[in-house]
C-alpha positions as YAML, in Angstrom:
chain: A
units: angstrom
residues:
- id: 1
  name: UNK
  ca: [0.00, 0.00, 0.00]
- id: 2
  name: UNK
  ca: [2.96, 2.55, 0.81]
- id: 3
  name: UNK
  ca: [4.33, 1.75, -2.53]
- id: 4
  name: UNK
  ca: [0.86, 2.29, -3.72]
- id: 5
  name: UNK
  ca: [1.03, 5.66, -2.18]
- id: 6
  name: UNK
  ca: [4.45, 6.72, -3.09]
- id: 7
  name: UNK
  ca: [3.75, 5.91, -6.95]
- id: 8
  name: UNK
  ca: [0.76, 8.19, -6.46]
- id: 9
  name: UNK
  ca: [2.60, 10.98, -5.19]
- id: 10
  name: UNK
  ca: [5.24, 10.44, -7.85]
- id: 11
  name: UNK
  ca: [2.93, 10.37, -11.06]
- id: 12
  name: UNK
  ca: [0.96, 13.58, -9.55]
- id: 13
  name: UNK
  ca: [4.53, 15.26, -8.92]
- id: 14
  name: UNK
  ca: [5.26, 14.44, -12.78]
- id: 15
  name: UNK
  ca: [1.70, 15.47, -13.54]
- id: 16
  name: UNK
  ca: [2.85, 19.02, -11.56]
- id: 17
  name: UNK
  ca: [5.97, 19.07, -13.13]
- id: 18
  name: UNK
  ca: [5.15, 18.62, -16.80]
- id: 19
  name: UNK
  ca: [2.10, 21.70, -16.07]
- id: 20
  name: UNK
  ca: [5.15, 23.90, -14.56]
- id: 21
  name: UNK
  ca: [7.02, 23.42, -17.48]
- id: 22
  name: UNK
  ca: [3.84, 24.46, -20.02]
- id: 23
  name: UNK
  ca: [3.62, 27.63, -17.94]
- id: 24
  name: UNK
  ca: [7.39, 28.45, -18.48]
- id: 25
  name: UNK
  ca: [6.79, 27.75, -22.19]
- id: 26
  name: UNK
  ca: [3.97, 29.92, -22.47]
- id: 27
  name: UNK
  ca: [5.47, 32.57, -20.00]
- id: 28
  name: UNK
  ca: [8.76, 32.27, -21.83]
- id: 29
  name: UNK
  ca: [6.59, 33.05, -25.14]
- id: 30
  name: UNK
  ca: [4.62, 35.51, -23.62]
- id: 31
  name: UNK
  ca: [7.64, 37.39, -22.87]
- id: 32
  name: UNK
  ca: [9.47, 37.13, -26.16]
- id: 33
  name: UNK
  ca: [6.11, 38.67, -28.12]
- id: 34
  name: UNK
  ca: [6.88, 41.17, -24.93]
- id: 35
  name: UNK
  ca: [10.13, 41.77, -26.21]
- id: 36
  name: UNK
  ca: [9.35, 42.43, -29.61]
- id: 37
  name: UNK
  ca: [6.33, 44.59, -29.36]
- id: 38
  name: UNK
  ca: [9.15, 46.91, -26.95]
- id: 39
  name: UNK
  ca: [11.60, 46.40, -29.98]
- id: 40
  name: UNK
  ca: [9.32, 47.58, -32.26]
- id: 41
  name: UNK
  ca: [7.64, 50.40, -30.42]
- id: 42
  name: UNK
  ca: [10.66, 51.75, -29.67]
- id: 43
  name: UNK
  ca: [11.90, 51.71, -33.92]
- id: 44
  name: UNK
  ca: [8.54, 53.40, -34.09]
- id: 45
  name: UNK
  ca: [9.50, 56.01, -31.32]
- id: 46
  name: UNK
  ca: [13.13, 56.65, -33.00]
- id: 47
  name: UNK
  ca: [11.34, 56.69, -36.38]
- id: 48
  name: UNK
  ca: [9.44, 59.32, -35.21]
- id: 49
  name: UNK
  ca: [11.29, 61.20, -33.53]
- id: 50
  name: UNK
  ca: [14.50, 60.93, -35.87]
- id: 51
  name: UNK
  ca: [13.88, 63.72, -38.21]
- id: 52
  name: UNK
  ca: [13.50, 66.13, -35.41]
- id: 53
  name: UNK
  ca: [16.10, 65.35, -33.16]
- id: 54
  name: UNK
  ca: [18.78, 64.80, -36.22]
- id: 55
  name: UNK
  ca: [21.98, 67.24, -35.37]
- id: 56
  name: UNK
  ca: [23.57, 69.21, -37.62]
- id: 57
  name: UNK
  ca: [26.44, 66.71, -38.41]
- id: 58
  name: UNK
  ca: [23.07, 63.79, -39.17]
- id: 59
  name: UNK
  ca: [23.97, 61.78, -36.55]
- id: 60
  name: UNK
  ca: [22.05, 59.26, -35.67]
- id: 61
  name: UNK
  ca: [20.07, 59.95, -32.30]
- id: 62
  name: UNK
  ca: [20.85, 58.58, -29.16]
- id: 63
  name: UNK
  ca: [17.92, 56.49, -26.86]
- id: 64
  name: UNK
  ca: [18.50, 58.90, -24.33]
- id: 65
  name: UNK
  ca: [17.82, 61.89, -26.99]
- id: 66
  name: UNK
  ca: [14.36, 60.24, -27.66]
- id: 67
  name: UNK
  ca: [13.78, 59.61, -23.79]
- id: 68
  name: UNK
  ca: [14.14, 63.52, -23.87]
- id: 69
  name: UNK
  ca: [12.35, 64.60, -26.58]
- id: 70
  name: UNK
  ca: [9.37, 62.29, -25.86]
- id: 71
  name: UNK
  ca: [9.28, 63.95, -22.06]
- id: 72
  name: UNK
  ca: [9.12, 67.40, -23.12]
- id: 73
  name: UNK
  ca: [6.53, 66.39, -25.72]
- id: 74
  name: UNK
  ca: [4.80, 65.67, -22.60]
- id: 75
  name: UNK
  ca: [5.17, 68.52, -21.17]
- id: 76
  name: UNK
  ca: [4.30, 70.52, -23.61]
- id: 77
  name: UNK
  ca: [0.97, 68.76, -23.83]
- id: 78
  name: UNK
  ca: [0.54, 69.22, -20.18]
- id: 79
  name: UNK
  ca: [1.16, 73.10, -20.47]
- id: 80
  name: UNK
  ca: [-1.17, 73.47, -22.98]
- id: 81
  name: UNK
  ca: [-4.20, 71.47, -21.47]
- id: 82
  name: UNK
  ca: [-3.66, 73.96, -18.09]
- id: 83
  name: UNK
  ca: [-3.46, 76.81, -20.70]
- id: 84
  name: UNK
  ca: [-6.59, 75.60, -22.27]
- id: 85
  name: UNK
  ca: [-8.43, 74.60, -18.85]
- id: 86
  name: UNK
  ca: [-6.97, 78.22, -17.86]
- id: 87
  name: UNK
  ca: [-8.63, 80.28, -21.30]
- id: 88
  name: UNK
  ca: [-11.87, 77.80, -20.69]
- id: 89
  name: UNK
  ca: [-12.43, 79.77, -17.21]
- id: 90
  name: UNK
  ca: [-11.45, 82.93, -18.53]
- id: 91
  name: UNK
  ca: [-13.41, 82.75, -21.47]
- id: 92
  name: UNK
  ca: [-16.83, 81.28, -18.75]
- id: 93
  name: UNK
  ca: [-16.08, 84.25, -16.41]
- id: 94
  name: UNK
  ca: [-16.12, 86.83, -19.21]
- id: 95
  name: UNK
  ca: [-19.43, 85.17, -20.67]
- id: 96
  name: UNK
  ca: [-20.75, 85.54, -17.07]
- id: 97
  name: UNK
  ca: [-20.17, 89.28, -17.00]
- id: 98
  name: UNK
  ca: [-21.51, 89.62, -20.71]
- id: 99
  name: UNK
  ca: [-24.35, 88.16, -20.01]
- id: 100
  name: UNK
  ca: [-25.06, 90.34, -16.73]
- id: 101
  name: UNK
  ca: [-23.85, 93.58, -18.78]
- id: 102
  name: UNK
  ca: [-26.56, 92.48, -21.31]
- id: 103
  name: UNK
  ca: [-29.08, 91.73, -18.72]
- id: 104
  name: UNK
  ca: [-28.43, 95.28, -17.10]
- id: 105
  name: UNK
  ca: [-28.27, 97.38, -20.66]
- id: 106
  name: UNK
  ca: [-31.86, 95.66, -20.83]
- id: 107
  name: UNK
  ca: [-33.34, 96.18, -17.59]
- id: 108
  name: UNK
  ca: [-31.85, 100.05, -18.39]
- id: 109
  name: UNK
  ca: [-33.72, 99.84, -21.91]
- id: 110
  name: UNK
  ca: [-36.79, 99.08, -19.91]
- id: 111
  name: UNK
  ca: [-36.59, 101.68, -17.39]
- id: 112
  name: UNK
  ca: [-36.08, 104.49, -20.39]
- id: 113
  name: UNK
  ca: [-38.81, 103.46, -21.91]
- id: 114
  name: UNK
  ca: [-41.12, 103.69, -18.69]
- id: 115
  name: UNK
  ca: [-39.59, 107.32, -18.27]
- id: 116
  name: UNK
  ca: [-40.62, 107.93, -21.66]
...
């Protein structure tokens, strides 16, 4: 019976093994794909940004160079969405005031005409 047992345990401990090894297969592959989307995301990014970021002499950029470009791309955008969020309240608070200016010349208009 304990030899019973013990070829049990040893055929589910294969059983484990072999399903370990799938999952390093497939997390193996998973990471490859992983590695090549990167690769190819970053060609796009230095595609990109190559034309741009080209010195004088046409050397070729520099990782870093992109790295650099793509952050003050981004914070460039940021600026201008607070500059836009900033004009949006501007341009609300001076429709505010137009529309109480307007609400006044009429309430004026109305009195004149009464006087008249």
């Amino acid at each position: 019976q304990a030899e019973e047992e013990l070829k049990e345990t040893c055929a589910r401990q294969a059983l484990q093994l072999q399903e370990m090894g799938r999952r390093e297969r497939l997390l193996r592959a998973d990471l490859g794909r992983a590695k090549e989307q990167l690769k190819s995301f970053k060609t796009q990014v230095m595609q990109v940004c190559s034309p741009a970021a080209v010195g004088a002499a046409g050397k070729a950029i520099t990782e870093q160079q992109v790295i650099e470009k793509v952050r003050n791309i981004s914070e460039e955008s940021q600026q201008s969405q607070e500059r836009e969020k900033h004009l949006q309240e501007e341009l609300s608070s001076r429709l505010s005031k137009e529309k109480e200016v307007s609400e006044n010349v009429e309430e004026f208009k109305k009195s004149l005409c009464k006087l008249q």
